[in-house]
PDB file of N, H, CA, C and O in Angstrom:
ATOM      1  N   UNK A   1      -4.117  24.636 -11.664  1.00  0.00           N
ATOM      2  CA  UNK A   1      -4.469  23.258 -11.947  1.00  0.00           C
ATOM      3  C   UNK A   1      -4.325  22.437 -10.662  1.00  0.00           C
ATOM      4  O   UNK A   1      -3.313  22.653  -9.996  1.00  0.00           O
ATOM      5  N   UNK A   2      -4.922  21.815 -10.364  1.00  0.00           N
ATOM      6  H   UNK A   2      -5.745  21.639 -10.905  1.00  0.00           H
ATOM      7  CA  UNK A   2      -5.256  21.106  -9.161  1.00  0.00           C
ATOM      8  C   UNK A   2      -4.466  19.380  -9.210  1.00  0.00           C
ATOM      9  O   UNK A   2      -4.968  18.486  -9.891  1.00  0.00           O
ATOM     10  N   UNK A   3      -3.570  19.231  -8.618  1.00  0.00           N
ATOM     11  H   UNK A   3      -3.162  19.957  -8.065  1.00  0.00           H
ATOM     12  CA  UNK A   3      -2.912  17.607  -9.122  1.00  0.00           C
ATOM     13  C   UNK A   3      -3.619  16.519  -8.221  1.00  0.00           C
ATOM     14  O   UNK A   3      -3.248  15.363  -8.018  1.00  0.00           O
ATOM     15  N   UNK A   4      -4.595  17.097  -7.792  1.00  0.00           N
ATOM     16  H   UNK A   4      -4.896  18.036  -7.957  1.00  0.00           H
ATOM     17  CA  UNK A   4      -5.430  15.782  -7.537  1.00  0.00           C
ATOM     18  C   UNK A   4      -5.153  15.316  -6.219  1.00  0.00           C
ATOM     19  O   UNK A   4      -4.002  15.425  -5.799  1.00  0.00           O
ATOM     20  N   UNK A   5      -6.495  14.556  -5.145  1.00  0.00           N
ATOM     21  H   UNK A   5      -7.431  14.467  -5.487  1.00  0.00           H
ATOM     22  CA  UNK A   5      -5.758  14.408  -4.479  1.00  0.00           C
ATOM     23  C   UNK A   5      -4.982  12.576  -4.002  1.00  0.00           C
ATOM     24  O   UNK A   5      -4.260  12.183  -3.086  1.00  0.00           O
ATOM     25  N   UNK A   6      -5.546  12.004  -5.036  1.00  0.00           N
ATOM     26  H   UNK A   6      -6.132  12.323  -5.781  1.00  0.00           H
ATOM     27  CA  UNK A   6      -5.191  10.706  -4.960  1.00  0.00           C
ATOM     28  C   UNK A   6      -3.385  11.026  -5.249  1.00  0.00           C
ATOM     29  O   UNK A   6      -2.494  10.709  -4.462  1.00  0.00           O
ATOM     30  N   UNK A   7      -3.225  11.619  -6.378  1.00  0.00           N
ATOM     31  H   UNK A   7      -3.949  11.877  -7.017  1.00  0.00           H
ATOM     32  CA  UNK A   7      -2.161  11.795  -6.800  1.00  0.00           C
ATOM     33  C   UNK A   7      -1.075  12.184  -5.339  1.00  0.00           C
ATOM     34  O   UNK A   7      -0.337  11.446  -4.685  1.00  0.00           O
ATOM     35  N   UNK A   8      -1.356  13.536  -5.226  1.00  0.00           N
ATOM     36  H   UNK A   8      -1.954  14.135  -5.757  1.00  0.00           H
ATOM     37  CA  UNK A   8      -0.806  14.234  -4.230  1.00  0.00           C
ATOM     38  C   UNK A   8      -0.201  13.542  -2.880  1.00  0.00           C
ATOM     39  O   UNK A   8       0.911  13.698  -2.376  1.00  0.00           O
ATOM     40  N   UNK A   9      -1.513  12.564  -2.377  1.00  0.00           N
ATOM     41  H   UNK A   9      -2.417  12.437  -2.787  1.00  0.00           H
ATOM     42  CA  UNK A   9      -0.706  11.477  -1.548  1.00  0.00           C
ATOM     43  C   UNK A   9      -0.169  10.052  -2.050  1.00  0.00           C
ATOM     44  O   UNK A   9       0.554   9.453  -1.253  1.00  0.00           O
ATOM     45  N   UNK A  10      -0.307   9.740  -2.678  1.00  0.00           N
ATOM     46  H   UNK A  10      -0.894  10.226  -3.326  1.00  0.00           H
ATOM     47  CA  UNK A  10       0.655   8.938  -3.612  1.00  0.00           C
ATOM     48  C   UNK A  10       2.209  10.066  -3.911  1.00  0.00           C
ATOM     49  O   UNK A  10       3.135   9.277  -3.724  1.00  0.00           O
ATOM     50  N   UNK A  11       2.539  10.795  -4.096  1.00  0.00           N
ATOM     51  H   UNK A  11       1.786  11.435  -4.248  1.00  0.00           H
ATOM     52  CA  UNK A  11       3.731  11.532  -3.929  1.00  0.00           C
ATOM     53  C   UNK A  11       4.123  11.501  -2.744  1.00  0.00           C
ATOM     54  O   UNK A  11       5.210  10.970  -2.517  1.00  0.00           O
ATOM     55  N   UNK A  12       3.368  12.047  -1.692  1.00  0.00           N
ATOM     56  H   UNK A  12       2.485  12.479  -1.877  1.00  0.00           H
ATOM     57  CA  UNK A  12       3.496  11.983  -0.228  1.00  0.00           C
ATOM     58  C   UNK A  12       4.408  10.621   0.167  1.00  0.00           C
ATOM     59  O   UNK A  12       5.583  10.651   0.533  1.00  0.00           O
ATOM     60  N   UNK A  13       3.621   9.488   0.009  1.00  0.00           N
ATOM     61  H   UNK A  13       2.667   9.463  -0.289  1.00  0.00           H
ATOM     62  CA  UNK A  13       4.135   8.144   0.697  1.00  0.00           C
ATOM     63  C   UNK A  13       5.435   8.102  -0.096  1.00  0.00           C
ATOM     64  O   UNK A  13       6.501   7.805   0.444  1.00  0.00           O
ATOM     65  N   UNK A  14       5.324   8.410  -1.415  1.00  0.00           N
ATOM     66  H   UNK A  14       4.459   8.651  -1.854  1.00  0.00           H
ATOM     67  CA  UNK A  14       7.041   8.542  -2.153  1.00  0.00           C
ATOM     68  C   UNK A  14       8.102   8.811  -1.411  1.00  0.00           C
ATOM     69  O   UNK A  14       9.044   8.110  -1.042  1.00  0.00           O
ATOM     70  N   UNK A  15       7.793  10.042  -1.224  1.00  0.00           N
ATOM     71  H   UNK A  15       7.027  10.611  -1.524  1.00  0.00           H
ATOM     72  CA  UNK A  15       8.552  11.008  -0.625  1.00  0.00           C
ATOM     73  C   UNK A  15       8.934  10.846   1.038  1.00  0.00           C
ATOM     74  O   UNK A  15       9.966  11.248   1.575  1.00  0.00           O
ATOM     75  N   UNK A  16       8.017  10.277   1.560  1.00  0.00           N
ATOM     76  H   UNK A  16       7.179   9.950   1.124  1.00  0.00           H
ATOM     77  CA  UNK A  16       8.480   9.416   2.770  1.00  0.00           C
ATOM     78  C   UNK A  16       8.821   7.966   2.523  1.00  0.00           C
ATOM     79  O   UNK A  16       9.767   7.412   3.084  1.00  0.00           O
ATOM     80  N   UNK A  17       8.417   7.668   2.092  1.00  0.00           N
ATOM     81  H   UNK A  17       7.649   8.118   1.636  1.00  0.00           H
ATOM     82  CA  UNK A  17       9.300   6.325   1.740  1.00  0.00           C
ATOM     83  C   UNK A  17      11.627   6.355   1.415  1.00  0.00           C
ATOM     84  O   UNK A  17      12.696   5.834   1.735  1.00  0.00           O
ATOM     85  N   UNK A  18      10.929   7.452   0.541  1.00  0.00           N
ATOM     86  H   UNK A  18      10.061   7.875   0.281  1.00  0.00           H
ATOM     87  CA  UNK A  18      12.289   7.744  -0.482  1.00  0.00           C
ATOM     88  C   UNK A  18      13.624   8.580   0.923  1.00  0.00           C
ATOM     89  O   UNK A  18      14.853   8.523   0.899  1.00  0.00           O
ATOM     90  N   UNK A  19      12.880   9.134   1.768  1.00  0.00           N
ATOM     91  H   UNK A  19      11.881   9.180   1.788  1.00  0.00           H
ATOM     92  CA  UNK A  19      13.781   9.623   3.049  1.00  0.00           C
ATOM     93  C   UNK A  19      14.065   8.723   4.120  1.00  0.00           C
ATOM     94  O   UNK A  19      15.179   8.811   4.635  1.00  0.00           O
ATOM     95  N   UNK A  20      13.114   7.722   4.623  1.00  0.00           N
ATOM     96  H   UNK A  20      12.208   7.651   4.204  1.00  0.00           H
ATOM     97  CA  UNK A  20      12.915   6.510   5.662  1.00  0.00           C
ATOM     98  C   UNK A  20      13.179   5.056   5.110  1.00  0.00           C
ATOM     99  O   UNK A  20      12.888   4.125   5.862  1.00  0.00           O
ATOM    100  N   UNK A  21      13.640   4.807   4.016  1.00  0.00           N
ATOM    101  H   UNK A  21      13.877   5.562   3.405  1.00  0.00           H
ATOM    102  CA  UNK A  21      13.994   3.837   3.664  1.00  0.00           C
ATOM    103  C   UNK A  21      15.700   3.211   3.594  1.00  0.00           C
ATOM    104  O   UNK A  21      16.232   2.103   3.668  1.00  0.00           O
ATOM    105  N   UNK A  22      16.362   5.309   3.319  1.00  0.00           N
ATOM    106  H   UNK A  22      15.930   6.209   3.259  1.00  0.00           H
ATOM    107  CA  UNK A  22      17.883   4.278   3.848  1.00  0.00           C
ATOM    108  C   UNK A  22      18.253   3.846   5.136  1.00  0.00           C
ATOM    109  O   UNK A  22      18.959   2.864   5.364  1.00  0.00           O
ATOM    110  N   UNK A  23      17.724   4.660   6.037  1.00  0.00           N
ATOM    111  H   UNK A  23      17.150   5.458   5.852  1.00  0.00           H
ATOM    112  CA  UNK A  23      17.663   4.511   7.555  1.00  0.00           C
ATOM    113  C   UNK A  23      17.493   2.744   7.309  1.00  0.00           C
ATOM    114  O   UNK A  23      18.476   2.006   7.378  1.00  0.00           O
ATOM    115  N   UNK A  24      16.375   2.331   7.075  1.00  0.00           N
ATOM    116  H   UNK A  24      15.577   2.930   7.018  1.00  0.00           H
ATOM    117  CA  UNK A  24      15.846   1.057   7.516  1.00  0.00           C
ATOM    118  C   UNK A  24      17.240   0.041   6.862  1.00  0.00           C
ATOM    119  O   UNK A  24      18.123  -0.515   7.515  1.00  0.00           O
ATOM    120  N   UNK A  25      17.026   0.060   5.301  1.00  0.00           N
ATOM    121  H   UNK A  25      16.308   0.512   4.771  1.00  0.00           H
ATOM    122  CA  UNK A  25      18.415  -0.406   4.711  1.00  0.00           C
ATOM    123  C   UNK A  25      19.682  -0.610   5.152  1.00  0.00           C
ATOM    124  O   UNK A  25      20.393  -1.600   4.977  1.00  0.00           O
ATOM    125  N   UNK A  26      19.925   0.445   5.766  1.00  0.00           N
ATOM    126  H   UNK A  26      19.347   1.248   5.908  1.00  0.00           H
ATOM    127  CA  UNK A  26      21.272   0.116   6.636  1.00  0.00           C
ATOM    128  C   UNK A  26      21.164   0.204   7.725  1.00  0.00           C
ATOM    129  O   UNK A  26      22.211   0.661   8.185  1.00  0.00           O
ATOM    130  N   UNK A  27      20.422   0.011   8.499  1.00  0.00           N
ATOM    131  H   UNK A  27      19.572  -0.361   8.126  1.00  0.00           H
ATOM    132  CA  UNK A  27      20.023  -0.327   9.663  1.00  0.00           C
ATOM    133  C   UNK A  27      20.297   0.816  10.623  1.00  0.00           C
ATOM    134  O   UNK A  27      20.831   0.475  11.679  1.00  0.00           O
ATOM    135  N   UNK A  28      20.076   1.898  10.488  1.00  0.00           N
ATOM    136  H   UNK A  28      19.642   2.174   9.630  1.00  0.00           H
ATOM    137  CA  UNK A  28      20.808   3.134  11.140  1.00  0.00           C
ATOM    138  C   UNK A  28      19.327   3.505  12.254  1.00  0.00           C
ATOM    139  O   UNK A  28      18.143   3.375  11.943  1.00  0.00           O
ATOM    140  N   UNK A  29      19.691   3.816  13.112  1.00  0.00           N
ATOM    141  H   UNK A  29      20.653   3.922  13.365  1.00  0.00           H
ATOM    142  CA  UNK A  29      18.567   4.010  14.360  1.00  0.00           C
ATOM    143  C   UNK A  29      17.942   5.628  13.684  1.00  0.00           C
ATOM    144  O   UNK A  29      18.731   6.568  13.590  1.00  0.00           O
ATOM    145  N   UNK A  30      16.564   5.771  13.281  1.00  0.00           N
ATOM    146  H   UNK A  30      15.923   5.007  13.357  1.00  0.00           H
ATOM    147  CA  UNK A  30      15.986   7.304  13.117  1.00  0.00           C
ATOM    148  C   UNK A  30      15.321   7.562  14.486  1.00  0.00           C
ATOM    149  O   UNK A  30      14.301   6.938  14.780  1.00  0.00           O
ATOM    150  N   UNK A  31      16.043   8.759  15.612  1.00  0.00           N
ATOM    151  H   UNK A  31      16.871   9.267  15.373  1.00  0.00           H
ATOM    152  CA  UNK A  31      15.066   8.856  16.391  1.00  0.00           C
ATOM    153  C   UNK A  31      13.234   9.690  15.598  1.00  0.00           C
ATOM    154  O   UNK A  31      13.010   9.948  14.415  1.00  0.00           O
ATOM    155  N   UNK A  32      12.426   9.860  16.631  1.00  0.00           N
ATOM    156  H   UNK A  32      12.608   9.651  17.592  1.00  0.00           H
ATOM    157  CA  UNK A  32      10.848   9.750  16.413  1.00  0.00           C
ATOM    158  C   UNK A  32      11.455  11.189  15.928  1.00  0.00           C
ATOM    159  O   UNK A  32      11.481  11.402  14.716  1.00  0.00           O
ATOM    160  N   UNK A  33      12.008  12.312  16.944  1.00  0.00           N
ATOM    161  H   UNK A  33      11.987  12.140  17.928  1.00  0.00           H
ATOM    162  CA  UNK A  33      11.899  13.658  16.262  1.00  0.00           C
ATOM    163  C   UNK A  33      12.666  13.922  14.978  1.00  0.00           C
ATOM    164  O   UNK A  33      12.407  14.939  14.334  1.00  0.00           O
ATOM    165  N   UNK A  34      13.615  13.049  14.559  1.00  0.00           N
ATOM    166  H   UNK A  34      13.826  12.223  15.082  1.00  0.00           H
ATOM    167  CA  UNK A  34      13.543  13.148  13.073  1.00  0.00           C
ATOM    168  C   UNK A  34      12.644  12.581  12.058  1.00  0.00           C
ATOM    169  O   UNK A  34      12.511  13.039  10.923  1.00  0.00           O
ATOM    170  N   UNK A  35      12.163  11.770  12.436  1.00  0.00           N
ATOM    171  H   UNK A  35      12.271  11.398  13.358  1.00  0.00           H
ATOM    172  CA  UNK A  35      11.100  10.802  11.724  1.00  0.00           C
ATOM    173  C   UNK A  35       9.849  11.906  11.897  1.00  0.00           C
ATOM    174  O   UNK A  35       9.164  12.059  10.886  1.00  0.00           O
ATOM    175  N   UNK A  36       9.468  12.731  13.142  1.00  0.00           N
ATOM    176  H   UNK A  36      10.025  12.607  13.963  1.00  0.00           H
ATOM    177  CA  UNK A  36       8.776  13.654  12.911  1.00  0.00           C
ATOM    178  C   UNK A  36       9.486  15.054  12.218  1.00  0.00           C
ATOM    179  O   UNK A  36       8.718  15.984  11.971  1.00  0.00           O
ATOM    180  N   UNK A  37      10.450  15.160  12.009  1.00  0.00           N
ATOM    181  H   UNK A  37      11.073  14.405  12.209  1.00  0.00           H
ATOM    182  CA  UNK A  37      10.613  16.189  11.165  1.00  0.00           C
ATOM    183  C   UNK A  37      10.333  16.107   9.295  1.00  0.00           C
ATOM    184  O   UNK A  37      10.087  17.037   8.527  1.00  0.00           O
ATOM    185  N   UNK A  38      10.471  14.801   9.039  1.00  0.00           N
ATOM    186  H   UNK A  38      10.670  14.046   9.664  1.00  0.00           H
ATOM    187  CA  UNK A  38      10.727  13.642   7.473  1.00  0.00           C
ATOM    188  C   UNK A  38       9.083  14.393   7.454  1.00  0.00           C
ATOM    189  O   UNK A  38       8.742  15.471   6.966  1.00  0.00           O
ATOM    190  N   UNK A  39       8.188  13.257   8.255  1.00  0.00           N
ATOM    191  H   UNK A  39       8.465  12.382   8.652  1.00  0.00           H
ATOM    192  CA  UNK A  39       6.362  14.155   8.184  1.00  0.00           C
ATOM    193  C   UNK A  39       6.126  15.330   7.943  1.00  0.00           C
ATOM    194  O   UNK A  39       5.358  15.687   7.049  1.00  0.00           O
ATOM    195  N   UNK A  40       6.679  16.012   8.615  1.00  0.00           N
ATOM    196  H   UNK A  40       7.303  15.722   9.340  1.00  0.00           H
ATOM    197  CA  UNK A  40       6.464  17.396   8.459  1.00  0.00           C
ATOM    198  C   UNK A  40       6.699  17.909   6.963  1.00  0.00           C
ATOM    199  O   UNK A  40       5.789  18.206   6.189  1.00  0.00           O
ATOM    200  N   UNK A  41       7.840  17.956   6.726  1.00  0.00           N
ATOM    201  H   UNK A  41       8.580  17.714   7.355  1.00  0.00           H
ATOM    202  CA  UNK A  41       8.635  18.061   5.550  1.00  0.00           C
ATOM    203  C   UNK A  41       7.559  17.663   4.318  1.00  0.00           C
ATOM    204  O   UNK A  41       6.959  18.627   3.842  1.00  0.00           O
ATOM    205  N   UNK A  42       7.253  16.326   3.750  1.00  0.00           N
ATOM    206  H   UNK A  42       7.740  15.543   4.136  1.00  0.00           H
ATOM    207  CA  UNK A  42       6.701  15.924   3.335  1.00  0.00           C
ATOM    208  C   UNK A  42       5.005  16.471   3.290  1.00  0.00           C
ATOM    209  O   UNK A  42       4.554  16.353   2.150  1.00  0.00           O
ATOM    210  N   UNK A  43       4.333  16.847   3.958  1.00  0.00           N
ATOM    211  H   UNK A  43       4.698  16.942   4.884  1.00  0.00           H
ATOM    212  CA  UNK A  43       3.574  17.832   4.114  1.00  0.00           C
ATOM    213  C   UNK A  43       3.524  18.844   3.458  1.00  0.00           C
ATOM    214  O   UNK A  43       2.438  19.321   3.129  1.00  0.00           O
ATOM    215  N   UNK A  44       4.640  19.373   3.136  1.00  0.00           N
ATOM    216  H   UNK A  44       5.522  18.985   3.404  1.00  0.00           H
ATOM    217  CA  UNK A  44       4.660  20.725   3.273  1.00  0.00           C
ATOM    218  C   UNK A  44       5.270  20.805   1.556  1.00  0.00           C
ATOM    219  O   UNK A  44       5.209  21.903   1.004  1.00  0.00           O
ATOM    220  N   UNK A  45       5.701  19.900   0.971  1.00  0.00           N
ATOM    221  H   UNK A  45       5.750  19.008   1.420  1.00  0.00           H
ATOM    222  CA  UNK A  45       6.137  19.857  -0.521  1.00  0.00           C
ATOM    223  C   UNK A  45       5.112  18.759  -1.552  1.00  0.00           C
ATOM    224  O   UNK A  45       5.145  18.691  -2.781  1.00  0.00           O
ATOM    225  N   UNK A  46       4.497  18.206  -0.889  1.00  0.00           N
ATOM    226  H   UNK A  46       4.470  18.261   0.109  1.00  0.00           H
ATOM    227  CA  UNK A  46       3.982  16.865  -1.898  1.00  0.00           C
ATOM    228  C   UNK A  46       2.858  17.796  -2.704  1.00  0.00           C
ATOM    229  O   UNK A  46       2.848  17.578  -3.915  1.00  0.00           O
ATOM    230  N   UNK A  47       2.040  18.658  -2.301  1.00  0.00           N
ATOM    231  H   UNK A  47       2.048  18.836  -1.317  1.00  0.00           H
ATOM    232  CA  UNK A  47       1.642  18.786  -3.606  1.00  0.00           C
ATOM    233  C   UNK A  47       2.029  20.086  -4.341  1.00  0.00           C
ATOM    234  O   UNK A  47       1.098  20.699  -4.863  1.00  0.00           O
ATOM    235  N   UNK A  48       3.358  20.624  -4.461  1.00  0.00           N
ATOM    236  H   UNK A  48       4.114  20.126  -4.037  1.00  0.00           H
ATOM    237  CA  UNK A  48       4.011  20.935  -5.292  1.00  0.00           C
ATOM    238  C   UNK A  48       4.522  19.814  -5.880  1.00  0.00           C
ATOM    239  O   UNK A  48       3.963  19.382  -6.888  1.00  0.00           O
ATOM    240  N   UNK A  49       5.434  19.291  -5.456  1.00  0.00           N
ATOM    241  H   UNK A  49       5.889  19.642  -4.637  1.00  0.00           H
ATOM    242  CA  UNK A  49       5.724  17.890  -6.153  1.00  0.00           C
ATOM    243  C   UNK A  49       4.832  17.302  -7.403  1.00  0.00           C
ATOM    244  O   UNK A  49       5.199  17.406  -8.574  1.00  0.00           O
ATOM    245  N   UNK A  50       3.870  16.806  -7.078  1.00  0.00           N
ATOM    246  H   UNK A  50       3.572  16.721  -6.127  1.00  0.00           H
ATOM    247  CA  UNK A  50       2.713  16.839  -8.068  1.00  0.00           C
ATOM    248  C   UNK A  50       2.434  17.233  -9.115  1.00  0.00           C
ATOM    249  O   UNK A  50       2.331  16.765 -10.249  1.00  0.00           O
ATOM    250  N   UNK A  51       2.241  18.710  -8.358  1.00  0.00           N
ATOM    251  H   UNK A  51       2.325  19.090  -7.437  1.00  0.00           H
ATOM    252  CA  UNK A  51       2.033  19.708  -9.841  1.00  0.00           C
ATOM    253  C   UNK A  51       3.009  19.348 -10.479  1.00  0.00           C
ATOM    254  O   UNK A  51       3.073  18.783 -11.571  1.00  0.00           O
ATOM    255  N   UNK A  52       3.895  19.726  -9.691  1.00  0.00           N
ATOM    256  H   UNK A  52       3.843  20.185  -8.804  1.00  0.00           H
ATOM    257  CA  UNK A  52       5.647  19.599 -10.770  1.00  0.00           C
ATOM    258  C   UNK A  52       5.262  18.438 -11.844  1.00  0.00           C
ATOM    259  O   UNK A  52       5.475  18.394 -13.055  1.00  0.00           O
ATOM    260  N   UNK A  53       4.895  17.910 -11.348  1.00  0.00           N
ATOM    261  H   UNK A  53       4.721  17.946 -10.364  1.00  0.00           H
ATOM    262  CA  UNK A  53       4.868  16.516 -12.041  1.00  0.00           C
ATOM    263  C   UNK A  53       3.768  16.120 -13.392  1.00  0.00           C
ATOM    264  O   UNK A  53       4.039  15.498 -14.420  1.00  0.00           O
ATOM    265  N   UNK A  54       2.607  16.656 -13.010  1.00  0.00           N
ATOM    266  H   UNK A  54       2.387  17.161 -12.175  1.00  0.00           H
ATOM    267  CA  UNK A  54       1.890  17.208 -13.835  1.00  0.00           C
ATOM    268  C   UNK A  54       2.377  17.889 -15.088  1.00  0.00           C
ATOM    269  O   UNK A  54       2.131  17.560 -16.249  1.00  0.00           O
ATOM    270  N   UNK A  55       3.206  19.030 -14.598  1.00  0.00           N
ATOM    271  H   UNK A  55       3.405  19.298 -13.656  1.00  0.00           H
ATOM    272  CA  UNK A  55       3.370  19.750 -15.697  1.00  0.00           C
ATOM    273  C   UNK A  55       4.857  19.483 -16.765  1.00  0.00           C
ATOM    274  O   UNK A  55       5.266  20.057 -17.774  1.00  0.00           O
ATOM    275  N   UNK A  56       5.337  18.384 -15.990  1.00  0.00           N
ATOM    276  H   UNK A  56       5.005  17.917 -15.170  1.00  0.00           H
ATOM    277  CA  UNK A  56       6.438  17.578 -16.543  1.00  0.00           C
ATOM    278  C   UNK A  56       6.015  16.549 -17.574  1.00  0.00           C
ATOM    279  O   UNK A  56       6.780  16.170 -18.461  1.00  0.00           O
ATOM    280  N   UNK A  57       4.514  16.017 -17.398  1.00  0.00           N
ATOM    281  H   UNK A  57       3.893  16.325 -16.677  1.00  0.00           H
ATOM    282  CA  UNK A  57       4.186  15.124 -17.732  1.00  0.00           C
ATOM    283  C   UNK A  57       4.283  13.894 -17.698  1.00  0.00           C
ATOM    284  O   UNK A  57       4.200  13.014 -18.555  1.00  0.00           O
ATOM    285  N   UNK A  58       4.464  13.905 -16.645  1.00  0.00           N
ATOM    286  H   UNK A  58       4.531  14.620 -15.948  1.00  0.00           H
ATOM    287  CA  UNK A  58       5.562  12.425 -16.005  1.00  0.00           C
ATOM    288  C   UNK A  58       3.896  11.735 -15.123  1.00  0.00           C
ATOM    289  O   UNK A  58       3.929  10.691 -14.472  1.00  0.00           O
TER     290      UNK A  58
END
């Protein structure tokens, strides 16, 4: 089953949001190569995520 791909990046920005947002919150410095590792990461799970999600029904 295919979760779409509107869906899929809509999880994506989640999922970077949901890792790069306490940084910002508490004001904690993210250097770029962790902030490029968060991308990467995110890449590489969002559309499992999805599916997951799909088949959760959520």
């Amino acid at each position: 089953m295919d979760s779409g791909p509107v869906l899929t990046e809509v999880v994506g920005v989640q999922l970077l949001l949901m890792n790069v947002l306490k940084s910002v919150a508490t004001a904690q410095p993210m250097t770029a190569a962790a902030f490029d590792n968060i991308v990467t990461e995110v890449h590489k799970v969002k559309k499992t995520v999805a599916r997951k999600l799909i088949q959760e029904g959520k």
